[in-house]
KETOR-269163 format. One line per field, with one value per residue: x, y, z negated of N, C-alpha, C in turn; residue in three letters; residue number from 1. Coordinates in nm, 2 decimals, decimal comma. Each point is the difference from the previous one (the first is absolute). Layout:
N
n_px: (X|...)
n_py: (Y|...)
n_pz: (Z|...)
ca_px: (X|...)
ca_py: (Y|...)
ca_pz: (Z|...)
c_px: (X|...)
c_py: (Y|...)
c_pz: (Z|...)
aa: (ALA|...)
i: (NUM|...)
***
This chain:
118
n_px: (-13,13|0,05|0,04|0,03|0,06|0,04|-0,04|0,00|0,07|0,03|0,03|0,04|0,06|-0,01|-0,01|0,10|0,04|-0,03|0,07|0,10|0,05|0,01|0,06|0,06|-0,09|-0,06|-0,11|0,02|-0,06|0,08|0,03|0,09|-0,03|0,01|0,04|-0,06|-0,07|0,06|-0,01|-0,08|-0,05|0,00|-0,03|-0,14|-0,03|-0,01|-0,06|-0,07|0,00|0,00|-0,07|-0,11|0,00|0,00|0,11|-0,10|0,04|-0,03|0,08|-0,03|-0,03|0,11|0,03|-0,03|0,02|0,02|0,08|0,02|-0,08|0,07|0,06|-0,08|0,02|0,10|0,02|-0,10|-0,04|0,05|-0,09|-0,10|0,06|0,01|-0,09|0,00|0,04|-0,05|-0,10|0,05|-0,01|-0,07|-0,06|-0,05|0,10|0,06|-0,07|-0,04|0,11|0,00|-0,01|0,04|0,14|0,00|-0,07|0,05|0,15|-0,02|-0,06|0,15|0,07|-0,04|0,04|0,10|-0,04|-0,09|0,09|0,09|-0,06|-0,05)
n_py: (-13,22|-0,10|-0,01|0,18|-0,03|-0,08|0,12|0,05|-0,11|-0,06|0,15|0,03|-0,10|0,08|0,13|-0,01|-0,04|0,12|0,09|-0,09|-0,03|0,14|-0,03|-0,13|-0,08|0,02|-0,12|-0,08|-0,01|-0,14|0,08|0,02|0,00|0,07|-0,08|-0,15|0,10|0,04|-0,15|0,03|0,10|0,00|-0,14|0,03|0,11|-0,12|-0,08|0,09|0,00|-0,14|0,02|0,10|-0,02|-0,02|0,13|-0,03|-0,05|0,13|0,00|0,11|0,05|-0,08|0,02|0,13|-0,08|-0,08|0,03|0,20|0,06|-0,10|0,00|0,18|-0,07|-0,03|-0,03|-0,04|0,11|-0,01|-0,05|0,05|0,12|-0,01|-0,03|0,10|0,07|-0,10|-0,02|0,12|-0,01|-0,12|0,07|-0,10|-0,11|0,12|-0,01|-0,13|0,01|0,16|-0,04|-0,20|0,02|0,17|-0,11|-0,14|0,10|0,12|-0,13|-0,11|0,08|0,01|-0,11|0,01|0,03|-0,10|-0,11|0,14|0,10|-0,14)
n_pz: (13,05|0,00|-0,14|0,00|0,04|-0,11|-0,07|0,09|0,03|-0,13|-0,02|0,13|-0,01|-0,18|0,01|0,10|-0,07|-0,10|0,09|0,04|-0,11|-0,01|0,11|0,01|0,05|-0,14|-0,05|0,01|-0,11|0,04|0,12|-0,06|0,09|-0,12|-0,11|0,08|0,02|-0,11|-0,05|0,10|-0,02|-0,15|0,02|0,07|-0,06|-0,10|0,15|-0,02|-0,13|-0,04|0,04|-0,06|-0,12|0,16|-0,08|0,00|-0,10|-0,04|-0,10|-0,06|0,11|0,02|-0,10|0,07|0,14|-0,08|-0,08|0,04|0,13|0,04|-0,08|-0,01|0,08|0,01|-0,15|0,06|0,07|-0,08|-0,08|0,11|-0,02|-0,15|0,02|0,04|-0,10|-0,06|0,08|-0,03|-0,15|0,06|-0,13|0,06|-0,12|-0,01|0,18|0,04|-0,05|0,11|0,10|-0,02|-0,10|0,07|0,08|-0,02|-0,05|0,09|0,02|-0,06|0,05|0,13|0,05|-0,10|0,11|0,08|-0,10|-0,02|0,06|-0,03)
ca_px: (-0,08|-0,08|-0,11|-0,09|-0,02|-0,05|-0,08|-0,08|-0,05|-0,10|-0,14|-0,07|-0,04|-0,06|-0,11|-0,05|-0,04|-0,15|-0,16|-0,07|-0,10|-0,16|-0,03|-0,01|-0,07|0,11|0,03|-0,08|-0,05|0,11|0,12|0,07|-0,01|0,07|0,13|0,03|0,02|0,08|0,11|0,01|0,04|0,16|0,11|0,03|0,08|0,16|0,10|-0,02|0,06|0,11|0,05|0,09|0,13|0,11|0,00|-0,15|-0,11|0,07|-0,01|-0,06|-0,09|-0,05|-0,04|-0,13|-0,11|0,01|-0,01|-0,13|-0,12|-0,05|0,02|-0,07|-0,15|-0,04|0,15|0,02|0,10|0,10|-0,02|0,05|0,10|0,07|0,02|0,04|0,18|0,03|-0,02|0,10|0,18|-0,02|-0,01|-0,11|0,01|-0,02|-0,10|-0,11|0,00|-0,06|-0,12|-0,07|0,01|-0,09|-0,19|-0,03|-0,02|-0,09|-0,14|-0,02|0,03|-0,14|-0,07|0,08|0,02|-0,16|-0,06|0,03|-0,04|-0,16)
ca_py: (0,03|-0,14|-0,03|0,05|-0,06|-0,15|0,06|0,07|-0,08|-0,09|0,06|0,01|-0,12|-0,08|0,04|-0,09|-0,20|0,02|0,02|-0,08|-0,11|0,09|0,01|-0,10|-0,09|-0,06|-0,11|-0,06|-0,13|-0,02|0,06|0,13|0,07|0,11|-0,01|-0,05|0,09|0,08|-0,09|-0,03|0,14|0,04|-0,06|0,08|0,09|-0,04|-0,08|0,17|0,11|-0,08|-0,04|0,16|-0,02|-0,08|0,11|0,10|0,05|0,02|-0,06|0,06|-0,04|-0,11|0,02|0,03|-0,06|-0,13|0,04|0,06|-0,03|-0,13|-0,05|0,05|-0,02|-0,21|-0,09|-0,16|0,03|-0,01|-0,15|-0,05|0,07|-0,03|-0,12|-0,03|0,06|-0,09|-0,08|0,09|-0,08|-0,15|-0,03|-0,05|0,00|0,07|0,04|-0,10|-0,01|0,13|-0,01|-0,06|0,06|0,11|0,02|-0,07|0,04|0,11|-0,01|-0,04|0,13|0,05|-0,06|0,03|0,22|0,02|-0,07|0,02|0,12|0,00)
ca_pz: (0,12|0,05|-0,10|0,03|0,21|-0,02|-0,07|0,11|0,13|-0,09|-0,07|0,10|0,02|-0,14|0,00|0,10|-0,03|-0,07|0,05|0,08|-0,08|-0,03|0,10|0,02|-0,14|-0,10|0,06|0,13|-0,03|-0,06|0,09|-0,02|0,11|0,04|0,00|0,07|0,15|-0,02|0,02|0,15|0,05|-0,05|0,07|0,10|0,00|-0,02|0,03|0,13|-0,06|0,02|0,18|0,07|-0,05|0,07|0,11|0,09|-0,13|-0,09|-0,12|-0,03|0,08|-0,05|-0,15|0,01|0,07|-0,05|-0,11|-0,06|0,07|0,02|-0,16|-0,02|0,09|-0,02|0,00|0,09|0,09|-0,07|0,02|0,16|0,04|-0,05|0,08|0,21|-0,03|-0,05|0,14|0,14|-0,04|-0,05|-0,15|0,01|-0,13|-0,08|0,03|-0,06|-0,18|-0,03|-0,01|-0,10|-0,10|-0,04|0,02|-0,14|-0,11|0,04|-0,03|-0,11|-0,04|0,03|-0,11|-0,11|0,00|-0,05|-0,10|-0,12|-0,03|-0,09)
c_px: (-0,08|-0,11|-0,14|-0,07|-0,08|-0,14|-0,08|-0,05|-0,10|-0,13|-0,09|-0,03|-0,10|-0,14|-0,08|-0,07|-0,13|-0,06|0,00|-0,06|-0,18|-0,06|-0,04|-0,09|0,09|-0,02|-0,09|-0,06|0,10|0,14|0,02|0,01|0,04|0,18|0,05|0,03|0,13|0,13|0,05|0,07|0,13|0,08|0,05|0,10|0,16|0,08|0,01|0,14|0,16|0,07|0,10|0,10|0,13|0,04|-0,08|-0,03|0,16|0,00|-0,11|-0,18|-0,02|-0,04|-0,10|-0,10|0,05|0,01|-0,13|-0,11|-0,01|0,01|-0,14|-0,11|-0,01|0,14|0,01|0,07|0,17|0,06|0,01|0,16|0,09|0,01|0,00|0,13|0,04|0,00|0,09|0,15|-0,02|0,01|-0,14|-0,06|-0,11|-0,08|-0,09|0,01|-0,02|-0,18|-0,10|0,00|-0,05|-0,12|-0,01|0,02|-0,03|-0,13|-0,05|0,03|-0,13|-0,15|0,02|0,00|-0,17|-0,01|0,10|-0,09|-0,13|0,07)
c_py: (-0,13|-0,04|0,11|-0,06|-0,11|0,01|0,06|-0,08|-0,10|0,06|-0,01|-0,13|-0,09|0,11|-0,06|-0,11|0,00|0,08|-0,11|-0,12|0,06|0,00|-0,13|-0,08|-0,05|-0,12|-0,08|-0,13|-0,03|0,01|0,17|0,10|0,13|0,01|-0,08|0,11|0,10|-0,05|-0,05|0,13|0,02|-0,10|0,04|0,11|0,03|-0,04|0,10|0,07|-0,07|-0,01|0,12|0,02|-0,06|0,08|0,12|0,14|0,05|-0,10|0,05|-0,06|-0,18|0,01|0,03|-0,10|-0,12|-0,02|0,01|-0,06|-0,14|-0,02|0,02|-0,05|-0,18|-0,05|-0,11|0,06|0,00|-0,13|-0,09|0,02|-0,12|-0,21|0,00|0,00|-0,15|-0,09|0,04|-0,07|-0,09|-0,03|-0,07|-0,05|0,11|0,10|-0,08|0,01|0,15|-0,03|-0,03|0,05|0,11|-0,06|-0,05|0,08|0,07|-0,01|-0,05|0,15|0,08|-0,11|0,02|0,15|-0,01|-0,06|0,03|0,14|-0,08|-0,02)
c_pz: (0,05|-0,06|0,06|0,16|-0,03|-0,08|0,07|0,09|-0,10|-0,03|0,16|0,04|0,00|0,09|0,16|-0,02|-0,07|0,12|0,14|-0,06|-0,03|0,12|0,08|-0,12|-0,10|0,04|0,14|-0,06|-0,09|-0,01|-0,04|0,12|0,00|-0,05|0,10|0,12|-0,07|-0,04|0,13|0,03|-0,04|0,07|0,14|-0,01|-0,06|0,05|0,16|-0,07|-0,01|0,17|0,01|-0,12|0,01|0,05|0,02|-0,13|-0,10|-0,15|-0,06|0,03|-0,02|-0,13|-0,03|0,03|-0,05|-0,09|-0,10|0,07|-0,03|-0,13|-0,04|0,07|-0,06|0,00|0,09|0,08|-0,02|0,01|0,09|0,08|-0,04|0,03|0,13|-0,04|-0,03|0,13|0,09|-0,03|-0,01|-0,12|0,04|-0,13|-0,04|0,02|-0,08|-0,15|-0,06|0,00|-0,06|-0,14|0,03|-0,03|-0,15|-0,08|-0,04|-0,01|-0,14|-0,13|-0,07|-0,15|-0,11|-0,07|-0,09|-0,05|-0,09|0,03|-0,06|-0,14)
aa: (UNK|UNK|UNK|UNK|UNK|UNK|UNK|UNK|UNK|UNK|UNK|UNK|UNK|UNK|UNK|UNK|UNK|UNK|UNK|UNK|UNK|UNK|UNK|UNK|UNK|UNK|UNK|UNK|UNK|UNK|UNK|UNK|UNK|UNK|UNK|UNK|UNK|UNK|UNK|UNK|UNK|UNK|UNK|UNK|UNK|UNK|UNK|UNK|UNK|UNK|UNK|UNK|UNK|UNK|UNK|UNK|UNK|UNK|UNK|UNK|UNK|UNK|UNK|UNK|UNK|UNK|UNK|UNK|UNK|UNK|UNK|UNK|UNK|UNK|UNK|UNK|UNK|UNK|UNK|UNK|UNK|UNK|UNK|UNK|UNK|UNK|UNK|UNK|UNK|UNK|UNK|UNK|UNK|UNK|UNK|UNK|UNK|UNK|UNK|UNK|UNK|UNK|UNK|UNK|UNK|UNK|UNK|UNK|UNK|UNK|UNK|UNK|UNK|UNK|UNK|UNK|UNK|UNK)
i: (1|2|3|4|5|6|7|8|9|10|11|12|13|14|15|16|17|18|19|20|21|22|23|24|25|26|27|28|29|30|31|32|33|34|35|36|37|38|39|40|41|42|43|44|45|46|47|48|49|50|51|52|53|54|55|56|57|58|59|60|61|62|63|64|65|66|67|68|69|70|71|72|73|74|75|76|77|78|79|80|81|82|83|84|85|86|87|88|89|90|91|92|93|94|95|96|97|98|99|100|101|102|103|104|105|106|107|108|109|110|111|112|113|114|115|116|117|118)
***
């Protein structure tokens, strides 16, 4: 049953994120402007969906709304969560060493992914 909850909340997410990226300019010149606004939003709303999971929100419902939706809308949101979680337990370490390792290798990832698909 989760998997289905987790599956429901990604597919709605994912289809959120295309039509507010169709809807917001793809780019602004040089600035990404519309994942920049939906990486803002899902963080927003994770850390809405995380507050009320203190109690407020069934399991379920969290799954759904963080999980799926946010998963489905922009893993930074995830991302973000996942280092306040890291700032909230003084892993400060391993705040600063999540961060810098995701961007580098992730981007170096990213390089690698397009210079073996030629």
């Amino acid at each position: 049953m989760n998997l289905l909850i987790v599956g429901l909340g990604g597919f709605l997410g994912s289809v959120c994120r295309y039509i507010l990226s169709q809807t917001i300019s793809k780019e602004s010149g040089l600035f990404p402007i519309s994942t920049f606004a939906v990486n803002i939003l899902g963080s927003l709303l994770i850390g809405v969906f995380y507050g009320l999971s203190q109690g407020k929100i069934s399991e379920e419902i969290r799954l759904f709304a963080t999980v799926g939706f946010c998963g489905g809308f922009t893993t930074f949101s995830a991302f973000a969560l996942e280092n306040l979680k890291l700032l909230q337990s003084g892993s400060y370490f391993s705040f600063f060493a999540y961060i810098l390792l995701s961007t580098t290798i992730c981007i170096t990832a990213v390089l690698l992914g397009v210079y073996l698909s030629k």
